[in-house]
The first five atom37 places (N, CA, C, CB, O) and aatype in JSON, in Angstrom:
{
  "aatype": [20, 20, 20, 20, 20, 20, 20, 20, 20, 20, 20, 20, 20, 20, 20, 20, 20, 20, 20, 20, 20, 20, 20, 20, 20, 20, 20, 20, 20, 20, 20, 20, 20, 20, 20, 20, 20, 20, 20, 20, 20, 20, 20, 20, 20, 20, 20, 20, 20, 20, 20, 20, 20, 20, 20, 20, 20, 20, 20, 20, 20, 20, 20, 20, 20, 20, 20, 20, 20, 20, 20, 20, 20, 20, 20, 20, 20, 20, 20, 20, 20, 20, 20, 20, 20, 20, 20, 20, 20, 20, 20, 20, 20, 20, 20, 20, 20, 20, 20, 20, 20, 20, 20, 20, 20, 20, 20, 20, 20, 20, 20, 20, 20, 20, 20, 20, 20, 20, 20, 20, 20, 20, 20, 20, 20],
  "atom_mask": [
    [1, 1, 1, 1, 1],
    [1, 1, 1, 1, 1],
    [1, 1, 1, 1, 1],
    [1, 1, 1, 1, 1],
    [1, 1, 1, 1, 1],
    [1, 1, 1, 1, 1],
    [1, 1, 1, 1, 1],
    [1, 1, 1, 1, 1],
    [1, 1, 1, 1, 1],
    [1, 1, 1, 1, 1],
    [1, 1, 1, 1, 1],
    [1, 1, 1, 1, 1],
    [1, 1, 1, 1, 1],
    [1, 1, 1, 1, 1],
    [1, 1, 1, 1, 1],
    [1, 1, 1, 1, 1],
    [1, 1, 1, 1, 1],
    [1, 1, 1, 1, 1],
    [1, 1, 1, 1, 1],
    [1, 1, 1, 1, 1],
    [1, 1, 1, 1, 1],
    [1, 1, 1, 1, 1],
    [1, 1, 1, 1, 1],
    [1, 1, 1, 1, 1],
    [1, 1, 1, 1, 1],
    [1, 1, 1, 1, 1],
    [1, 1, 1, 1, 1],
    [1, 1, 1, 1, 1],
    [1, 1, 1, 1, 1],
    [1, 1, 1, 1, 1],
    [1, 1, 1, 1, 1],
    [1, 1, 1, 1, 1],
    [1, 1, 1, 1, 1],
    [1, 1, 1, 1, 1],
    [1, 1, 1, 1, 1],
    [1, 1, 1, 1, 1],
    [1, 1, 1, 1, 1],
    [1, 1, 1, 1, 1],
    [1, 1, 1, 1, 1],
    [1, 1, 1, 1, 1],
    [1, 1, 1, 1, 1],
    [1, 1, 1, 1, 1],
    [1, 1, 1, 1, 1],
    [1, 1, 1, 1, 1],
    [1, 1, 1, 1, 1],
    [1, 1, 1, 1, 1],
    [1, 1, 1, 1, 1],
    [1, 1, 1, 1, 1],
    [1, 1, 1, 1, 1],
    [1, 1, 1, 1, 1],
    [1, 1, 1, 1, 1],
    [1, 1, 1, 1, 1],
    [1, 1, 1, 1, 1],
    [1, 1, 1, 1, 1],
    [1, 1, 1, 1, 1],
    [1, 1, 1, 1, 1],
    [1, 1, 1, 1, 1],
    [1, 1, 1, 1, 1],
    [1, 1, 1, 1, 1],
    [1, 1, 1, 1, 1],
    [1, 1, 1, 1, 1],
    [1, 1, 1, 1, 1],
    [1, 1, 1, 1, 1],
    [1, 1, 1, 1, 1],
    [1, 1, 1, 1, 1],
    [1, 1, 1, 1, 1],
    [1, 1, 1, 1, 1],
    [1, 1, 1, 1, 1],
    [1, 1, 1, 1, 1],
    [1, 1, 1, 1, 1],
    [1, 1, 1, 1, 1],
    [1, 1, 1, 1, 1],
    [1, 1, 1, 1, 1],
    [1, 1, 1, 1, 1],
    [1, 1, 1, 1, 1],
    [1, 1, 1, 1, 1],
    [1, 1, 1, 1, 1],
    [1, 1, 1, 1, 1],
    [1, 1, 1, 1, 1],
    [1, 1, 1, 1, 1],
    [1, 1, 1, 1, 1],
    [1, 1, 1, 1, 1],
    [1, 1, 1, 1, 1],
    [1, 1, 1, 1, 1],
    [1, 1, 1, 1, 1],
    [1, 1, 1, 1, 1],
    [1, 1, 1, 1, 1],
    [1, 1, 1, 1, 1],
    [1, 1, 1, 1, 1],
    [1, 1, 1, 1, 1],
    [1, 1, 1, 1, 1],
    [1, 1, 1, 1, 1],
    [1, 1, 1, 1, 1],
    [1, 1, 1, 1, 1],
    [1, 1, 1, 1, 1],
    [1, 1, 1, 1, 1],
    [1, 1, 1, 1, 1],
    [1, 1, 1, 1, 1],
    [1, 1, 1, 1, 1],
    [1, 1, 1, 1, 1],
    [1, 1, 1, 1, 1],
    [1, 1, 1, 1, 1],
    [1, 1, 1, 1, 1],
    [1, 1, 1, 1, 1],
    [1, 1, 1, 1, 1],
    [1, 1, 1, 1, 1],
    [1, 1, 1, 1, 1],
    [1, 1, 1, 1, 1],
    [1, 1, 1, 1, 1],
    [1, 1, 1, 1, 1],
    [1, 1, 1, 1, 1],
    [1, 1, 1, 1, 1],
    [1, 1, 1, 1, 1],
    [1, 1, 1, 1, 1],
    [1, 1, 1, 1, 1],
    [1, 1, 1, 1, 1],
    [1, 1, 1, 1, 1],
    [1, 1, 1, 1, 1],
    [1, 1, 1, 1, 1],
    [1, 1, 1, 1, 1],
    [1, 1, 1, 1, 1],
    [1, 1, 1, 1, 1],
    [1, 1, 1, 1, 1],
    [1, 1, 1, 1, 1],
    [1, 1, 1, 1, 1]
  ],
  "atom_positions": [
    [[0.82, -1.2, 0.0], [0.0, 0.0, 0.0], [0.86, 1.26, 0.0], [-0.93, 0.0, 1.21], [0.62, 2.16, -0.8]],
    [[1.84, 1.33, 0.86], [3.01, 2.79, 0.67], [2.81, 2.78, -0.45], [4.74, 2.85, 1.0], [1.89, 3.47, -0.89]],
    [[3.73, 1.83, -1.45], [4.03, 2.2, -2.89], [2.95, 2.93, -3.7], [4.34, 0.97, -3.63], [3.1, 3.86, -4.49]],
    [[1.64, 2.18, -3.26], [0.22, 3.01, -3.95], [-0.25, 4.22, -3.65], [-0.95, 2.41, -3.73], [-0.88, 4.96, -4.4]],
    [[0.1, 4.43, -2.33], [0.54, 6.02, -1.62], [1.14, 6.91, -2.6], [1.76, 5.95, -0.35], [0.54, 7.72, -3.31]],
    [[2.61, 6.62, -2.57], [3.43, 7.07, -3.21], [3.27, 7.44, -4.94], [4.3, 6.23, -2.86], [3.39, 8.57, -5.42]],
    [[3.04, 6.53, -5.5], [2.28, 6.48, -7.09], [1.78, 7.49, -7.36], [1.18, 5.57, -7.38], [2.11, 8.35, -8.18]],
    [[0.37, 7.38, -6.21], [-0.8, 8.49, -6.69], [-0.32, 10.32, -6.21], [-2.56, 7.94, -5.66], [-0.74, 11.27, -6.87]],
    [[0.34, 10.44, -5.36], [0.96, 11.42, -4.78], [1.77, 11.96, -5.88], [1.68, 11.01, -3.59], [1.62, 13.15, -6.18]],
    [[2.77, 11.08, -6.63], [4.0, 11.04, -7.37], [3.12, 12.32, -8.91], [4.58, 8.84, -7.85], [3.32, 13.45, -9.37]],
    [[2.25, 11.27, -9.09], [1.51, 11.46, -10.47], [0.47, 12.98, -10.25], [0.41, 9.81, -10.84], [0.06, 13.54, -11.26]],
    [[0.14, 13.5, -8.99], [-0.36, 14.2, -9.55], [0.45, 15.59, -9.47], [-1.56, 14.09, -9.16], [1.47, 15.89, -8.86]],
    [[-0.39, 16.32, -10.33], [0.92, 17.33, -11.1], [0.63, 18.49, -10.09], [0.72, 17.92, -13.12], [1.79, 18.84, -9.92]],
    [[-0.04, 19.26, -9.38], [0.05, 20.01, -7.79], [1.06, 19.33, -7.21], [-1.32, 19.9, -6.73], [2.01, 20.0, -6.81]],
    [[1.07, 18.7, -7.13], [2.16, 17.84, -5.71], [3.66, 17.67, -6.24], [1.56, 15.86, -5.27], [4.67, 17.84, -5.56]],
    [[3.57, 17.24, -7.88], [5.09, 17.26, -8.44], [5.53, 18.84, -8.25], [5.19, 16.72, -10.24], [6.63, 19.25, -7.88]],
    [[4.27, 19.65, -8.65], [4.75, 20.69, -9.3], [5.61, 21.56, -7.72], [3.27, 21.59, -10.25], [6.57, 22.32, -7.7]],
    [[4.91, 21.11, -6.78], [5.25, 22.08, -5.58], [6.44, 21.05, -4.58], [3.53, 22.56, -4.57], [7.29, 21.47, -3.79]],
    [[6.17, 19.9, -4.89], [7.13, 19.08, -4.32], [8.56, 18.25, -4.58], [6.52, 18.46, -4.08], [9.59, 18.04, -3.93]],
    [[7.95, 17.83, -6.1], [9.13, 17.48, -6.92], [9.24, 16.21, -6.32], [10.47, 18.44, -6.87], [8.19, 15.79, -5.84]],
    [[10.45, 15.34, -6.19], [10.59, 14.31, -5.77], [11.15, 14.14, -4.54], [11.07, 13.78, -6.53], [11.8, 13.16, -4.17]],
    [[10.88, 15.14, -3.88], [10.88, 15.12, -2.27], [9.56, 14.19, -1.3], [10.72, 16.86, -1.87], [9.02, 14.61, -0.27]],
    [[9.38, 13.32, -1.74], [8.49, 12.07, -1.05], [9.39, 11.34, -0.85], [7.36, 11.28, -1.81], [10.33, 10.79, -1.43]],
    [[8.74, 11.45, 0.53], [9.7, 10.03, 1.42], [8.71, 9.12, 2.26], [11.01, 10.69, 2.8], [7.58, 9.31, 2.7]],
    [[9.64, 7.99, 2.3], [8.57, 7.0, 3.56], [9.64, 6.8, 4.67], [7.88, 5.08, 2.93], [10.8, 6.89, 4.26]],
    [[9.5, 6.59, 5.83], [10.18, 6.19, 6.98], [11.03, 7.11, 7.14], [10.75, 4.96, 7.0], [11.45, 6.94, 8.29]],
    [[11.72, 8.29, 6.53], [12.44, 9.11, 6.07], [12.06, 10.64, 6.93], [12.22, 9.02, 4.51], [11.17, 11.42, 6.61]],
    [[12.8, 10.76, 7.85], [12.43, 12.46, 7.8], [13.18, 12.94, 7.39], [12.22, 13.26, 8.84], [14.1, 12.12, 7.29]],
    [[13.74, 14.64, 6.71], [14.7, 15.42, 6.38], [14.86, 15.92, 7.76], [14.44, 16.41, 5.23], [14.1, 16.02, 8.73]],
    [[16.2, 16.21, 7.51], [17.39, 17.22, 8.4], [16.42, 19.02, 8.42], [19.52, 17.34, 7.06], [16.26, 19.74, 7.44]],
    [[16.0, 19.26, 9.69], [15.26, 20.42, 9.64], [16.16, 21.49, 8.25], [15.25, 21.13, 11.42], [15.69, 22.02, 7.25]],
    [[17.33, 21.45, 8.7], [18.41, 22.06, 7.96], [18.2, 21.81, 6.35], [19.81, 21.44, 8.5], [18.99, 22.67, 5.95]],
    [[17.81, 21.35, 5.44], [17.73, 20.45, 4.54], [16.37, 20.96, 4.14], [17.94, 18.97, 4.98], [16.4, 20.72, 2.94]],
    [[15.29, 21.46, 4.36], [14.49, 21.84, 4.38], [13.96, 22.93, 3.24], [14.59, 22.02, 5.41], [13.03, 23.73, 3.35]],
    [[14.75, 22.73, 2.2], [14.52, 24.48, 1.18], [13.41, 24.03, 0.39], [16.05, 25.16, -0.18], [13.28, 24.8, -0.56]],
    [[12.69, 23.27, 0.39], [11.43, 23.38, -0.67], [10.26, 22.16, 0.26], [12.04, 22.69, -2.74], [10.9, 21.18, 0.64]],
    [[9.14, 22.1, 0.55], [8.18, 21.41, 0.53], [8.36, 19.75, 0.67], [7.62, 21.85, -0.54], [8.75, 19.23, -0.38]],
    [[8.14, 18.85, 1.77], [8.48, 17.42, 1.8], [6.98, 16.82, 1.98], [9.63, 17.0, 3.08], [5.88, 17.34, 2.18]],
    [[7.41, 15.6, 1.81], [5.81, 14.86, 1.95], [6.37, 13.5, 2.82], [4.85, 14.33, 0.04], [7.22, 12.76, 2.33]],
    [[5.94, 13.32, 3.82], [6.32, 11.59, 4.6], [5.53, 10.93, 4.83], [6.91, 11.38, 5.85], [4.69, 11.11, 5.72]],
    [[5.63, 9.86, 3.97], [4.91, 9.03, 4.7], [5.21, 7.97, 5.5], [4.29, 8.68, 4.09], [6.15, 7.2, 5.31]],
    [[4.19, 7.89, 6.66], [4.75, 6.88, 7.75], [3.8, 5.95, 8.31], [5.31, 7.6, 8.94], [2.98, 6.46, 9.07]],
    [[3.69, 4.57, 8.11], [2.88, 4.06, 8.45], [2.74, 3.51, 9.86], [2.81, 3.44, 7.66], [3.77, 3.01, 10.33]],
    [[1.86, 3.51, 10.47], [1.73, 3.28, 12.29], [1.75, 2.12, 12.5], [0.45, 3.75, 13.12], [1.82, 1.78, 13.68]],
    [[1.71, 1.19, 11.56], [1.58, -0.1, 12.18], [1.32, -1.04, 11.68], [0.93, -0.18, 12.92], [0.57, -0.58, 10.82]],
    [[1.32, -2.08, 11.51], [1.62, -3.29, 9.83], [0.13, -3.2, 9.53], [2.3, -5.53, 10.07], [-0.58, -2.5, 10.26]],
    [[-0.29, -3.74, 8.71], [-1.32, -4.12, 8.25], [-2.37, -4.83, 8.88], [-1.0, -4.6, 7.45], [-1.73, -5.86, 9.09]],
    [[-3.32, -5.03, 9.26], [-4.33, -5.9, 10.51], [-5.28, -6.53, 9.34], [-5.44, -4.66, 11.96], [-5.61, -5.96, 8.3]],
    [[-5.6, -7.68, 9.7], [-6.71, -8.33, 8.68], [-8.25, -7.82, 9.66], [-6.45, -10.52, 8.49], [-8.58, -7.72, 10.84]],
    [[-8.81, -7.61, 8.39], [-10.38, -7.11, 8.36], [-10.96, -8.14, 7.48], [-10.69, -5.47, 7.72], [-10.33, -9.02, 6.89]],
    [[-12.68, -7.86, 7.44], [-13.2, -8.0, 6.38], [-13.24, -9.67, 6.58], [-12.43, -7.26, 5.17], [-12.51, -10.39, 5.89]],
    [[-14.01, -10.14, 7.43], [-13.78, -11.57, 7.55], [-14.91, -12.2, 6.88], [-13.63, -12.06, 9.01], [-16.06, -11.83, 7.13]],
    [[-14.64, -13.23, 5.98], [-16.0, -14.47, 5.23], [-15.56, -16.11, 5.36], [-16.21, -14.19, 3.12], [-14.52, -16.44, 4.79]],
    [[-15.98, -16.68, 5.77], [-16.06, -18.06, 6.15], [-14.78, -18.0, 6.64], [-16.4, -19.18, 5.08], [-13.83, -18.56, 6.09]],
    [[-14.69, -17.19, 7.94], [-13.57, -17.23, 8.61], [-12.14, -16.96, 8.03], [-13.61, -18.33, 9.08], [-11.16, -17.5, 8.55]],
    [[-12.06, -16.32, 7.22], [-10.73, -15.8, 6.52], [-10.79, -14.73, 6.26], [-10.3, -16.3, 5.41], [-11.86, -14.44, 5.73]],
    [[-9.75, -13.48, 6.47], [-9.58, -12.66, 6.2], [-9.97, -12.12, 4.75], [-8.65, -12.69, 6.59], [-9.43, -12.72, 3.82]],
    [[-10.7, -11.25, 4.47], [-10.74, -10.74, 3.16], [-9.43, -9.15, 2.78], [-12.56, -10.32, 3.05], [-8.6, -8.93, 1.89]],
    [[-9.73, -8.69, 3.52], [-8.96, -7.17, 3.5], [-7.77, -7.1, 4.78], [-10.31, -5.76, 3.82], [-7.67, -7.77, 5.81]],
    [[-7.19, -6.33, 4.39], [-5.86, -5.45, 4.69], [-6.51, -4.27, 5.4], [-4.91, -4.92, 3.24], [-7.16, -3.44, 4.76]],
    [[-6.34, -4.2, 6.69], [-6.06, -2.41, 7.09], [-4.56, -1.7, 7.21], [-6.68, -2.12, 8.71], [-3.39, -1.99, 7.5]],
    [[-5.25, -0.75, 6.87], [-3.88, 0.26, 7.11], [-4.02, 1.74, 7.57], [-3.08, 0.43, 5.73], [-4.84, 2.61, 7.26]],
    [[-3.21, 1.74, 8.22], [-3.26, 3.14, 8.69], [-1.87, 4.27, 8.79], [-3.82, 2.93, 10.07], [-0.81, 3.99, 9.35]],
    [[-2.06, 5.08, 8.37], [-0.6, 6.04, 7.85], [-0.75, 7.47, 8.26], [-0.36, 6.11, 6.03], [-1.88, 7.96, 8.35]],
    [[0.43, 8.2, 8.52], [0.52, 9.42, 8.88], [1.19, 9.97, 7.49], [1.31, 9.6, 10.29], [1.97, 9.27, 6.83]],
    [[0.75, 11.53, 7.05], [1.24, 11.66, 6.05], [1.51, 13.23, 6.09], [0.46, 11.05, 5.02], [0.62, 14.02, 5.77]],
    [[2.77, 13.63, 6.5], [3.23, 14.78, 6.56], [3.73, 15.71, 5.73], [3.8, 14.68, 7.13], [4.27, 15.38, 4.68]],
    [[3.64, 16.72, 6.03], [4.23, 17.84, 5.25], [4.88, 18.95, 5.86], [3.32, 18.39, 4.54], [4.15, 19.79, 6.4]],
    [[6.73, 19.19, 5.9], [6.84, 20.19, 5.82], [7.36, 20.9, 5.05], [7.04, 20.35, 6.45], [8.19, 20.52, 4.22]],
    [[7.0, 21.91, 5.17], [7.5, 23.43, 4.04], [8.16, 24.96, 5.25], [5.35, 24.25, 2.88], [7.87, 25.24, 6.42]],
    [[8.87, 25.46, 4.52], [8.64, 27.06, 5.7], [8.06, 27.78, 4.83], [10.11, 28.1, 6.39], [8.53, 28.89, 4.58]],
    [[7.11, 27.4, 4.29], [5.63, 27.9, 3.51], [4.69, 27.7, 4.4], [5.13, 27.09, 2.13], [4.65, 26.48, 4.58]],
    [[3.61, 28.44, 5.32], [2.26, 28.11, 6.03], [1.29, 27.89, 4.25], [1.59, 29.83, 7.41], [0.63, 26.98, 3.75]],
    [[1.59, 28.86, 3.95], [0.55, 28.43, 2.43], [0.94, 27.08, 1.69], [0.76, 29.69, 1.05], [0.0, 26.35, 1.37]],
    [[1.95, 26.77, 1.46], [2.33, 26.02, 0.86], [2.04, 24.1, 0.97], [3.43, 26.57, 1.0], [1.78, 23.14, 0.25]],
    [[2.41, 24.56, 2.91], [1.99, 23.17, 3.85], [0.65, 23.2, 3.41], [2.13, 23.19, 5.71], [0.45, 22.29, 2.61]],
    [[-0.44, 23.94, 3.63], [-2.13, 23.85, 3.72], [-2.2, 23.49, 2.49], [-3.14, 25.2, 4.08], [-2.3, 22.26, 2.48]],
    [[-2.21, 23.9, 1.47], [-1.98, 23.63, 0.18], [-1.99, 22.52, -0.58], [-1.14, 23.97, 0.02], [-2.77, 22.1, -1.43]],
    [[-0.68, 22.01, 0.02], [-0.22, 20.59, -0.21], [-1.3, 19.49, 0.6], [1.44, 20.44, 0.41], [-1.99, 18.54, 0.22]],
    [[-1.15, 19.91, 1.43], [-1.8, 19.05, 2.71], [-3.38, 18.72, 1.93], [-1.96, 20.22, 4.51], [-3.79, 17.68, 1.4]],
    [[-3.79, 19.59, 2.05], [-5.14, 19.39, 0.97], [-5.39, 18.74, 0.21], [-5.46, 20.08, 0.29], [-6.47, 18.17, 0.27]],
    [[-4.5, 18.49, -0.9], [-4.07, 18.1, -1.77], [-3.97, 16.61, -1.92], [-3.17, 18.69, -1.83], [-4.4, 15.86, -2.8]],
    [[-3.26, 16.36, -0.8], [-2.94, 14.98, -0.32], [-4.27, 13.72, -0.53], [-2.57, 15.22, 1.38], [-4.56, 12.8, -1.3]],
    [[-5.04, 14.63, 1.21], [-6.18, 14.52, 1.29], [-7.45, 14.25, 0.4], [-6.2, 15.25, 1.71], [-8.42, 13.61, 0.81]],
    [[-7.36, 14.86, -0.97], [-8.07, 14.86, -2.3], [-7.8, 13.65, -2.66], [-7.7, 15.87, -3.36], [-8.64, 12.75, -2.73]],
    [[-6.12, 13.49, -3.04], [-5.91, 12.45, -4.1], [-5.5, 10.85, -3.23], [-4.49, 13.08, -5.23], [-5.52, 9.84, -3.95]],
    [[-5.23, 10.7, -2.06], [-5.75, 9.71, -1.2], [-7.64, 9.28, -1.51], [-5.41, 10.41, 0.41], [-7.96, 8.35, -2.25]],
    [[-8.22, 9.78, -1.09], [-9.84, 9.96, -1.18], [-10.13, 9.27, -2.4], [-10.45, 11.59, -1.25], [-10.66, 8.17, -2.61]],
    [[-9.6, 10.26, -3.25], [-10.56, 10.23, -5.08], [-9.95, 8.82, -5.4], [-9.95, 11.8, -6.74], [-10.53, 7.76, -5.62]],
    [[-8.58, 9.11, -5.37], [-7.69, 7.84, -6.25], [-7.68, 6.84, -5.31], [-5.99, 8.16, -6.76], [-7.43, 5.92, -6.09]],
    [[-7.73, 6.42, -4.47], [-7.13, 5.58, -3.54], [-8.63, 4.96, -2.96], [-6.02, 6.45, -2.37], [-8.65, 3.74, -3.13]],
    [[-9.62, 5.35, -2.46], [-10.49, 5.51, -1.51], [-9.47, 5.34, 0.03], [-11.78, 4.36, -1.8], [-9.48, 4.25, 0.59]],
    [[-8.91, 6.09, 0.42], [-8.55, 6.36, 1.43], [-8.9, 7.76, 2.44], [-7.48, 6.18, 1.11], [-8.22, 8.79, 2.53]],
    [[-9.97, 7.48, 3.04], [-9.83, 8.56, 3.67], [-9.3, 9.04, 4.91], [-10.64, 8.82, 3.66], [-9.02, 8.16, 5.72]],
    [[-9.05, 10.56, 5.35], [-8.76, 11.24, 6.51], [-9.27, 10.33, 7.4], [-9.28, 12.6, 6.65], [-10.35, 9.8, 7.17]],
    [[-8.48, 10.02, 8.62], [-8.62, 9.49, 9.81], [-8.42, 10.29, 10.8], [-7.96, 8.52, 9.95], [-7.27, 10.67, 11.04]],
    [[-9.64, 10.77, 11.7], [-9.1, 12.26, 13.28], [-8.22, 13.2, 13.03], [-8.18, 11.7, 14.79], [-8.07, 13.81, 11.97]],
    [[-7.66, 13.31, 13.97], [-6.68, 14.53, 13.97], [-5.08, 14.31, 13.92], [-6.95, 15.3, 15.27], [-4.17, 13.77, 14.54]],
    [[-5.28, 14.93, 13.01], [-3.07, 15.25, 13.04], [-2.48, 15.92, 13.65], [-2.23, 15.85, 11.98], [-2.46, 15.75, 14.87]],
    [[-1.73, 17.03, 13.01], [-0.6, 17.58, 13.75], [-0.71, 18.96, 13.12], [0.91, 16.77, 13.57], [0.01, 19.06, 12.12]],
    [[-1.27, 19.85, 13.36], [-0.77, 21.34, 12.88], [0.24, 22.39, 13.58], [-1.94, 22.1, 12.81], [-0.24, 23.21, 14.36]],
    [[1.53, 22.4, 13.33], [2.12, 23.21, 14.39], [3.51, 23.52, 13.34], [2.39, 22.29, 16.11], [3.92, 22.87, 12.38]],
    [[3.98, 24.64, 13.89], [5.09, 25.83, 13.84], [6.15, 25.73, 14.54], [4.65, 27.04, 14.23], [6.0, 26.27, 15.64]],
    [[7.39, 25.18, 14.37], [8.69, 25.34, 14.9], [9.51, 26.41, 14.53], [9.35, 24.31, 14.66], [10.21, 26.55, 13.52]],
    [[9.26, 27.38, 15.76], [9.93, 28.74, 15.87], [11.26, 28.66, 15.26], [10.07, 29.24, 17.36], [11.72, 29.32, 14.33]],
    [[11.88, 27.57, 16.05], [13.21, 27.79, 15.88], [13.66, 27.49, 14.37], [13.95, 26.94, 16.9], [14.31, 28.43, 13.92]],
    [[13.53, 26.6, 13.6], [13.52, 26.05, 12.18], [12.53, 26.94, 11.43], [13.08, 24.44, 12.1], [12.95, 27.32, 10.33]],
    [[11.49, 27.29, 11.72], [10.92, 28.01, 10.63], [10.05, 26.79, 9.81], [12.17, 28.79, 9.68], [9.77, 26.77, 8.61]],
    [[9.86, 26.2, 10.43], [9.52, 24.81, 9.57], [7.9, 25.07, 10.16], [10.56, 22.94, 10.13], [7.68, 25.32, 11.35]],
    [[6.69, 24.96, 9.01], [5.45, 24.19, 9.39], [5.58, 23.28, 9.17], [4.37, 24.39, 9.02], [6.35, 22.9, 8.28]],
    [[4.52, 22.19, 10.22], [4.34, 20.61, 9.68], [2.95, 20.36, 10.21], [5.55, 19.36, 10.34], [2.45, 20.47, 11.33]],
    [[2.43, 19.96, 8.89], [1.05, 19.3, 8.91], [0.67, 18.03, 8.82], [0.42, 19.69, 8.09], [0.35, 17.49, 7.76]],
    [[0.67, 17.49, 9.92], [0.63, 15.37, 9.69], [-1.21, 15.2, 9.81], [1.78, 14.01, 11.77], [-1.97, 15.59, 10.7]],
    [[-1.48, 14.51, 8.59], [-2.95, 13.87, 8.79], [-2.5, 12.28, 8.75], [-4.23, 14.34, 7.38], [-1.6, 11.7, 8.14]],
    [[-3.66, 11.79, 9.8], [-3.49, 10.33, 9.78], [-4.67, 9.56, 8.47], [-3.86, 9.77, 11.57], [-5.77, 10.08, 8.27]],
    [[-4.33, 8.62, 7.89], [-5.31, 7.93, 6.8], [-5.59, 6.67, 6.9], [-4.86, 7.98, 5.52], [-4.62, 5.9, 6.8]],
    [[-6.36, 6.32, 7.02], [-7.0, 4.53, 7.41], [-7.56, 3.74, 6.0], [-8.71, 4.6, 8.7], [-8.71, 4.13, 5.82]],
    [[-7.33, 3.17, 5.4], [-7.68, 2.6, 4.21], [-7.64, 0.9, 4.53], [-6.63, 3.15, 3.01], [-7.23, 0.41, 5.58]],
    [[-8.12, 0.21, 3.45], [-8.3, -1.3, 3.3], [-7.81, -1.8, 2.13], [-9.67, -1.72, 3.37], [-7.39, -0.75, 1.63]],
    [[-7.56, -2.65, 1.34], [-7.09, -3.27, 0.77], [-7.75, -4.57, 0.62], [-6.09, -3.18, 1.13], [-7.53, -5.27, 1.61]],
    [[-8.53, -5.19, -0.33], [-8.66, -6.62, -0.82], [-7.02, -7.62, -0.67], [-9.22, -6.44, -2.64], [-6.14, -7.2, -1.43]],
    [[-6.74, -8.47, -0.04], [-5.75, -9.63, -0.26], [-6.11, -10.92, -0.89], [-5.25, -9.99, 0.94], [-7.11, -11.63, -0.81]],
    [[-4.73, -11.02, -1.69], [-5.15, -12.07, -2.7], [-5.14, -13.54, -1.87], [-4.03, -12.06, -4.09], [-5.91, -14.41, -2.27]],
    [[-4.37, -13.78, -0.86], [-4.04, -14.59, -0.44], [-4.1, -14.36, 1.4], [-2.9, -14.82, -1.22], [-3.33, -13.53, 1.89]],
    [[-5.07, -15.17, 2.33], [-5.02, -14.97, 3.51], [-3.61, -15.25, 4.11], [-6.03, -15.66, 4.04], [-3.41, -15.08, 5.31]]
  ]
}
């Protein structure tokens, strides 16, 4: 599922255009390191079987944090949005509660983390 994360994020052209190939998974940048817009994704926790029929798992859960920083406040919201859209539309993944909206004085860095809960069909229990 990352990789399908990653794909749909990759491809759309808002997100190249403002991010470029600054997507990462497991990956944070060096606050320092920081000159254009990042995207992370991080997943919370392996996969859990759902979706049970004659006692076998049908589906995959997942659940992921998916961050952004920029020392853009416009830029983070922006993106962040963005995310949110093409998770949803392309993916059916949607927003899960609350993330993270906050300002590090010292770095200059915003970071906006939304969490995302999605499922997955498995081919094989």
């Amino acid at each position: 599922m990352i990789y399908k994360i990653y794909e749909a994020l990759i491809a759309d052209t808002l997100i190249q255009e403002k991010v470029g190939s600054r997507i990462k998974f497991y990956e944070y940048p060096a606050t320092g390191d920081v000159t254009g817009p990042y995207i992370i994704i991080d997943p919370l926790g392996p996969p859990i079987p759902g979706d049970y029929a004659d006692n076998e798992p049908l589906t995959d859960e997942y659940l992921y944090q998916v961050e952004v920083w920029s020392k853009s406040l416009s830029d983070t919201g922006i993106i962040a949005k963005q995310i949110r859209k093409v998770l949803r539309k392309n993916l059916g993944i949607p927003q899960y509660g609350t993330g993270v909206d906050e300002w590090d004085q010292e770095t200059a860095i915003y970071r906006d983390a939304r969490r995302y809960r999605g499922k997955e069909y498995v081919e094989d229990a």
